[in-house]
N, C-alpha and C positions, 0 to 999 in steps of 0.2 A: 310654409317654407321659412326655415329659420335664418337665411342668409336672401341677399336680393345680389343683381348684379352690379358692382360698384366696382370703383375701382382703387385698391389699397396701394397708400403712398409710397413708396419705397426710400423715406428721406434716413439718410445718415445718421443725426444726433438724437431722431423719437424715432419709433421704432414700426409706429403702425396709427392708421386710422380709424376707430371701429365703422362697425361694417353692419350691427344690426339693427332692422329696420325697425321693431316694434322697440326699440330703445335709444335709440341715437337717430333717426330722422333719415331726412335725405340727404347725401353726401354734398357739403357748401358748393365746392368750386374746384375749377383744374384751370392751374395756369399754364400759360405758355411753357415756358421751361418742362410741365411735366409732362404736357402731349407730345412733345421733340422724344421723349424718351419710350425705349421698347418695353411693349405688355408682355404678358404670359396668360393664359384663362390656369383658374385650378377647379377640376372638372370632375364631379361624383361618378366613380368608376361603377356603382349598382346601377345609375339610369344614363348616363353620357350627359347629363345636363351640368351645364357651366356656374359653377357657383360667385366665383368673383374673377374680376382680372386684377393680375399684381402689376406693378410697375418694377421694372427691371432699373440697377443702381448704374449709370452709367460708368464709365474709367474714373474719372472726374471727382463720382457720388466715393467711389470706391476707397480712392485715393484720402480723401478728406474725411472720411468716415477712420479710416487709420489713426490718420494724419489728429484727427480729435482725441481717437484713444489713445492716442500717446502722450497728447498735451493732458489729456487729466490725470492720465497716470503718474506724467510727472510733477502735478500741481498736488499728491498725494493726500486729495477728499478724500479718496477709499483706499490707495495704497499705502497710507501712512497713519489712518485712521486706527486708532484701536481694536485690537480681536472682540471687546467686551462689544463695542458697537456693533462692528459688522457681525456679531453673532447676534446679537437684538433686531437685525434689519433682515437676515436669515430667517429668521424666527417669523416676525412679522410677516414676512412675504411666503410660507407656508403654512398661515393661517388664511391668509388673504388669498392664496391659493384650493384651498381645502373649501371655501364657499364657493368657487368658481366650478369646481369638478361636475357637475352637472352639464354644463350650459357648455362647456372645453367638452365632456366625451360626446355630446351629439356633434358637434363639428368633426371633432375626430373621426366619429362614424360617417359623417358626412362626406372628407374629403379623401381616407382613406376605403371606403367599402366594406370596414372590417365592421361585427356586430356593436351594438350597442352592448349587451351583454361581457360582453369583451371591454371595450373601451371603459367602461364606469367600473369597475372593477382596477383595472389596471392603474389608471389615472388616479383611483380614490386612492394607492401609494403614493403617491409622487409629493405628497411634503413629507414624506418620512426621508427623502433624500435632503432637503432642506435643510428640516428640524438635527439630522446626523449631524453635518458639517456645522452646523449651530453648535453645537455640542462637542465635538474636536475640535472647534476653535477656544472654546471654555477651560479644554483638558488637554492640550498640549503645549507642554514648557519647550524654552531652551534649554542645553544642556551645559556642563561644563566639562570640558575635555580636561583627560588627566594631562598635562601637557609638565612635562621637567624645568624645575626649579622655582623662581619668584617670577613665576608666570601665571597670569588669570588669563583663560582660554574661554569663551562664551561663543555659545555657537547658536545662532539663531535661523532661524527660516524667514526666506524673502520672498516675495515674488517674483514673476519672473519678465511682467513687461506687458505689451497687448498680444494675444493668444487666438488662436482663429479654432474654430469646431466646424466640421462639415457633417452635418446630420442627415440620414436617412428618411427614405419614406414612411420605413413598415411603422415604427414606434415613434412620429414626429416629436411629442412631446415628451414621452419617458427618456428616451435616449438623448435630446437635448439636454433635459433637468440632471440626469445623470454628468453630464461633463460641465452644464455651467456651474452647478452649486460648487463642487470644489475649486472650478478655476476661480469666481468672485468670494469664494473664501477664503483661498492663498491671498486676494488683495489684487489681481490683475483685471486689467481691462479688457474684455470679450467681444470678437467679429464673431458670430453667429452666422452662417450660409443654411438656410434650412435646404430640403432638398424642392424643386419647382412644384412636386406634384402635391405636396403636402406641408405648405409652410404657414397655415393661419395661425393655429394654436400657440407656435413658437413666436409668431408675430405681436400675438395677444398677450402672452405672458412676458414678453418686454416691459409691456406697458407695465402690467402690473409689478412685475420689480422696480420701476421708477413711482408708482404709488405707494410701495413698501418701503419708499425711503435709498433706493438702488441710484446715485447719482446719475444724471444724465453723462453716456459717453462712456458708462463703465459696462454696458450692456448694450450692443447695437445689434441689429438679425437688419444684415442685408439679402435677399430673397433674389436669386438668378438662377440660370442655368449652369450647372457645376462646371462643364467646359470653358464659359468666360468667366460667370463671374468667381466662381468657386478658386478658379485659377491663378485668376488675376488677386485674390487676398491672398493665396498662400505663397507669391511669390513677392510680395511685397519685403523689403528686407526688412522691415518695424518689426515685421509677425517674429516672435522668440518660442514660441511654440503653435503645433499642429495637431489636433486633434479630429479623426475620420471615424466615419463609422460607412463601410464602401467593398464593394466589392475587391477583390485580391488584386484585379489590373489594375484598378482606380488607385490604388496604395501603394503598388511599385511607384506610379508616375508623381503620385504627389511626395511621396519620400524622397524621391531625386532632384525634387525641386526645392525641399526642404535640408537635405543635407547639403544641399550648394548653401544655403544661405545658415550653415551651422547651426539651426534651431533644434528645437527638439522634436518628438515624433511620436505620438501614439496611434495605433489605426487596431481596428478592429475589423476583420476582413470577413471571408467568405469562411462556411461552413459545410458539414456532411455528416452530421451526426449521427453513430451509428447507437442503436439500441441494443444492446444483446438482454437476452432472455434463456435464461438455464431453467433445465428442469423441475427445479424445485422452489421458482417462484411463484407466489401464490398468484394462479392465474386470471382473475378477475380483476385482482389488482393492477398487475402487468399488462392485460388488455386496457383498461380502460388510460393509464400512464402511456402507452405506446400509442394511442389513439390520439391522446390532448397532445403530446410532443410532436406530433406530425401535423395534426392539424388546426390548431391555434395559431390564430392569425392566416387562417389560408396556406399554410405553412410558409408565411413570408418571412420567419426568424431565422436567423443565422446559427442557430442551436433547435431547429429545426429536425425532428426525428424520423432524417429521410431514408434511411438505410437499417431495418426493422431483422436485426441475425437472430434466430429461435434456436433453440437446441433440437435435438430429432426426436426425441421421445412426446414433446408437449406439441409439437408442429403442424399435426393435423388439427387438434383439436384449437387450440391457439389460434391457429388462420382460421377455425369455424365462427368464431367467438368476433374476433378483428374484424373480417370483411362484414358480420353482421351488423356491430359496430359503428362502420364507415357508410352502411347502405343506410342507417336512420340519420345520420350525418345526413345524411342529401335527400331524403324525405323529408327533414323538419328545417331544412333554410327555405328563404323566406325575405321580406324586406330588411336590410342590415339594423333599421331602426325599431323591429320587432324584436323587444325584450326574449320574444319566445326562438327566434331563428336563430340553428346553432353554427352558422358559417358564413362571411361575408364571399365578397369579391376578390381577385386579385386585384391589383395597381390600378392598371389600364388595358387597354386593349392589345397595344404594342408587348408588352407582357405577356397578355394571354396566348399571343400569338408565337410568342417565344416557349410558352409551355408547350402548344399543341405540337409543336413543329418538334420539338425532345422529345415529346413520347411516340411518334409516330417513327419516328429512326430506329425507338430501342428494339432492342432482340429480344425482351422479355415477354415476359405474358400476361396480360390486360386481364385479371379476375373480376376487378371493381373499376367501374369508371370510365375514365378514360378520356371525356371530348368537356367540348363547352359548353354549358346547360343552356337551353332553349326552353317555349311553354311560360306556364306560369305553376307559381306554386301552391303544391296540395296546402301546405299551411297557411296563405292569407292571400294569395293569387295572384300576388308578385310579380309582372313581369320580367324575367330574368335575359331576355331576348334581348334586351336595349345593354345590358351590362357585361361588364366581366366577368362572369361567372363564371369558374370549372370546376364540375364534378371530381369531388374527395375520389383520389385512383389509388391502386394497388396492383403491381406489378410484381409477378412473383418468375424461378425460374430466368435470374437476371446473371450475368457474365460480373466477372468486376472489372473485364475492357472496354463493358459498354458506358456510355457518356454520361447514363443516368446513373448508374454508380460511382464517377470521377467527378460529377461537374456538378456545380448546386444550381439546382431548378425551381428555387425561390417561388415554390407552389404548392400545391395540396395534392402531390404525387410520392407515394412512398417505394422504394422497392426492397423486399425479399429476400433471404437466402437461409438456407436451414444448415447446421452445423453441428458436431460428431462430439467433439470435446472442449474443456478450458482451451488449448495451447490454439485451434483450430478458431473458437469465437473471438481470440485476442487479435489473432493474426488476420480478420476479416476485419473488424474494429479499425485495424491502423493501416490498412489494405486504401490507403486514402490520404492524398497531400495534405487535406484539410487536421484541423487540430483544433476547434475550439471548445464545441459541448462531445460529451458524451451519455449513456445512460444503461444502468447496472441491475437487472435484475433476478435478487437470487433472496434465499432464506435462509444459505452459509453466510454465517458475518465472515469469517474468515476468507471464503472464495471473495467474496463482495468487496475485501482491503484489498487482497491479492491481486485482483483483476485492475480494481480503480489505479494503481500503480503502476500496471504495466500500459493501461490505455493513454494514448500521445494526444491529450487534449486536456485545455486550462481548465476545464469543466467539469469535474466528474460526480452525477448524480447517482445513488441508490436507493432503487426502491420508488422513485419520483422524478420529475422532472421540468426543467425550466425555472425550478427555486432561484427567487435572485434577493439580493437584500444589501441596504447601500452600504453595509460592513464586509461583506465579500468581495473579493477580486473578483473580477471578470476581465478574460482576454484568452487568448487563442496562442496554440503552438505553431510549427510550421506555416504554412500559408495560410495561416487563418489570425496571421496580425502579427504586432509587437506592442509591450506595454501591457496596464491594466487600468483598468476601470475601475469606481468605489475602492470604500476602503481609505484607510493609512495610506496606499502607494498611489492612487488617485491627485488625495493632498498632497504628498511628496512629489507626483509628479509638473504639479503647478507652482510649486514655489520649489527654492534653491538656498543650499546654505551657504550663511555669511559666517566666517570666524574671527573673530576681534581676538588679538592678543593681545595685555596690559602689561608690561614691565611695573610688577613689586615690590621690586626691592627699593631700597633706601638710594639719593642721592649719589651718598659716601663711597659706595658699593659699587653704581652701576659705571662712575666715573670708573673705578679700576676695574671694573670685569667686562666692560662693553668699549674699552679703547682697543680695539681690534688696534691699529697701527701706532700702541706706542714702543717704547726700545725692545720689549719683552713682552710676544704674543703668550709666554706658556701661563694658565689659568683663564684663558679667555675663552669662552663660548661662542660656535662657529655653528648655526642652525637651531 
C-alpha cells in the first residue's frame, strides 16, 4: 500500500505534508489548533478504502492564506521578478516534475479509480505545459502602439493580482497544471481549491514548485469542500481573477459571485459531445476513436463522446463493430493498478448512483451494459463489488427529449442515433445546450471543414479525438463555459495591459503645444 492513513495538513503558506510511508516516516505530530479544525477522508473509489484524511482550511486559514498572497504579490519576489527567471523556474519545475510522474500516476490511479494505464500516459505530458509557458515567456515582447505625433506608446503585460482555480476531480493534476503554469507565468499569485475527492497530487506538486524555486505564497492549494471552502475564496474581494473547471450550475453561481466583485471569469463547464460518423469514414478507425472518446476515463471528461450519430448506410455494421468493442472493454478491466485493465471506476459511489438512476429513466434501449459491475474479474480477480464500477453502456433508439441526450452523465454511458444526410447529422450534433468538444468523421476533406464550421462547439476534432496540446485553445460555446484554456489567450487571460505614453518632443515645443489654457487654444492637442 503506497499511501497509510495520515492526516494532510491543510496550512496556508506550505502547501502539504508528505504522506508516504516507505519514505518520510511517521507523521511528527498534530497540535491543538489542527484537531479544532474539520477533516474530509479521500477515499479509492475501486475498493471504498480510505487513503488519507485532509484537514479542511478554516475561514480564518482562508482569509490569511489570501491575505499572504497578496502581500507577496505586492512585495514583487515573483511579480516583478524577470520573465528570463520565472522562465528558468518553469523550466526547472518541469523537470522536477517529469521524475515524479511515476510515483504522482499511481496516486492518481489511487484516488481517482481511473487506470494506471491511463494516468502514466497522461501525466507523462504535463511538463510540456510547463516547459510551453517557459518558452512564451522567452518569446513574447511588448509592443509599441502607432500612437500620433511625439509620442512613445509602450504597451506591456502585467499581471493581474491573486487568482483563485477551482479544479475538478476527473483530471486533478492535468487540469490543475493546465491553469497554474500560465497564471504563475503572467507573475500572479495562485489560491488553488482542488476538488475534496481528488486533491493529493495538486497538494504534492505545490511542494514541488516551492523546491523548483516557486516562492512561498505565490502558489498555495487550500483543499475543502467547494460549497465552503471553494466559495468562501471566490468571494473574497483580493481574488482579481476565477478560474473553474465545474459543472454548468456550479459556473452560473460562482460567476455571479464573481461579477459582483468585477474580477475576471473563466469556467469551463458541462459537455455532450456528439460524434458523427458518415459513410465514408474508414470504419475501424471511427470505431475504435468513437470507442476511446466515450470511454476514457470512465467517460468522466467533459469532451466525453457521449452521443455517438452514424450515418444509415455504415449503422448496422458500425454498431456490430462498437458494441463488440465496448463488450472486451469490460471483459479486460480489472484492478485500476493493472497496467493490463482497460477501464477504471467512476468517482464514488454517490456518482455511481446518479449514473444508475439516468439510465434506468431513459426511454432508450440497453444493447450493452447497463448496471454496476458485481463478481470479480476474469482478468486478475478483482473484486469489483466493494467499488464503483459501471459497465461501459450503449443505448441505442434514444429521443433527443430524453435526459440522457440533454444532460451530461459524466460516465461510461453512450447513446445512439442513426441519421439520412449532412444537414440531418449537423442538426443532431447541435440538437444540445452543450457546446464544447465535438468529433468529425469522414474521408471528404471538404465534408470534414464544412461540417467542423457548422458544429457549435470550441472543439472540433477530425478523424480523432480528445487531442489536446498546451498551444491549443480549449473552451466551450453555449453552456459549456466562457473563456479559454492554453495557448496565447490563457496567458493573456492572466495578465493585463499596461500603456505607458512618453511625451518626445523637445521642451521648447511642449511648452506651446500642451498649454491647453493659454490666450490661443488653436494648434493645441486635445487627446
Amino acid at each position: 500500500m503506497l499511501l497509510r492513513n495520515i492526516r494532510l495538513r491543510a496550512r496556508p503558506f506550505t502547501q502539504t505534508r508528505r504522506f508516504h510511508r516507505e519514505r518520510y516516516g511517521p507523521y511528527p505530530y498534530v497540535d491543538l489548533g489542527e484537531c479544532e479544525r474539520e477533516q474530509f477522508p479521500v477515499v479509492n473509489p475501486a475498493n471504498g478504502e480510505e487513503l488519507c484524511q485532509i484537514v479542511s482550511p478554516t475561514s480564518e486559514d482562508i482569509k490569511a492564506a489570501i491575505q499572504n498572497a497578496q502581500v507577496v504579490f505586492e512585495s514583487g519576489v515573483w511579480s516583478k521578478t524577470s520573465v528570463t527567471h520565472r522562465s528558468q523556474v518553469l523550466s526547472n519545475l518541469a523537470r522536477t516534475l517529469a521524475r515524479k510522474i511515476p510515483e504522482f500516476a499511481t496516486i492518481e490511479t489511487l484516488q481517482t479509480g481511473r487506470t494506471i494505464r491511463e494516468m502514466s500516459v497522461q501525466l507523462g505530458r504535463l511538463p510540456e505545459w510547463l516547459d510551453y509557458y517557459a518558452a512564451l515567456l522567452r518569446t513574447t515582447n511588448a509592443y509599441i502602439a502607432p500612437t500620433q505625433g511625439k509620442l512613445l506608446n509602450y504597451v506591456q503585460r502585467v499581471p493581474l493580482g491573486v487568482v483563485a482555480q477551482i479544479t475538478p476531480f476527473n483530471h486533478p493534476l492535468l487540469i490543475a497544471i493546465k491553469k497554474i503554469a500560465p497564471a504563475i507565468a503572467a507573475g500572479n499569485s495562485v489560491i488553488v481549491k482542488p476538488s475534496e475527492l481528488a486533491p493529493i497530487t495538486v497538494l504534492e506538486f505545490a511542494e514541488l514548485a516551492t523546491e523548483a524555486g516557486v516562492p512561498e505564497g505565490v502558489l498555495t492549494v487550500l483543499p475543502g469542500p467547494g460549497s465552503v471552502t471553494g466559495k468562501e475564496i471566490v468571494e473574497n474581494s483580493l481574488i482579481r481573477k476565477v478560474d473553474i473547471t465545474a459543472r454548468t450550475q456550479t459556473g452560473r453561481s460562482i460567476g455571479s459571485i464573481v461579477g459582483g466583485n468585477l474580477a475576471s471569469f473563466t469556467a469551463e463547464l458541462g459537455g455532450k459531445a456528439p460524434i458523427v460518423v458518415f459513410n465514408d469514414a474508414d470504419l475501424i478507425s471511427s470505431v475504435n476513436g468513437a470507442t476511446f472518446a466515450a470511454f476514457v476515463a470512465s467517460g468522466q471528461t467533459c469532451v466525453s463522446g457521449t452521443r455517438i450519430l452514424i450515418q444509415n448506410d455504415i449503422y448496422d455494421t458500425f454498431m456490430s463493430l462498437f458494441n463488440e468493442k465496448v463488450e472486451s472493454i469490460k471483459r479486460r478491466m480489472g484492478n485500476p493498478l493493472n497496467p493490463r485493465s482497460t477501464m477504471g471506476t467512476v468517482i464514488s459511489m454517490n456518482h455511481l448512483k446518479r449514473i444508475e438512476d439516468m439510465v434506468m429513466r431513459t426511454s432508450g434501449k440497453i444493447v450493452v451494459g447497463g448496471g454496476r459491475m458485481t463478481g470479480t474479474s476474469d482478468l486478475d480477480g478483482f473484486d469489483f463489488s466493494t467499488g464503483s464500477f459501471y459497465s461501459p453502456t450503449v443505448i441505442v433508439d434514444i429521443e433527443t427529449e430524453d435526459e440522457l441526450w440533454k444532460e451530461e452523465i459524466f460516465g461510461p454511458v453512450v447513446v445512439v442515433r442513426k441519421f439520412q444526410d449532412e444537414t440531418e447529422g449537423i442538426a443532431l450534433a447541435n440538437s444540445c445546450k452543450y457546446g464544447l468538444g465535438a468529433g468529425i468523421w469522414t474521408s471528404d476533406l471538404s465534408r470534414a471543414h464544412r461540417v467542423a464550421a457548422e458544429i457549435q462547439a470550441g472543439l472540433c476534432w477530425v478523424n480523432t479525438h480528445h487531442r489536446n496540446d498546451p498551444s491549443s485553445p480549449w473552451g466551450g460555446m453555449k453552456e459549456s463555459g466562457i473563456g479559454r484554456e492554453n495557448g496565447l489567450e490563457a496567458f493573456h487571460a492572466y495578465s493585463q495591459t499596461k500603456s505607458t505614453i512618453v511625451n518626445i518632443a523637445p521642451a521648447e515645443e511642449t511648452r506651446s503645444s500642451d498649454d491647453w489654457f493659454s490666450d490661443s487654444p488653436e494648434g493645441k492637442r486635445y487627446g
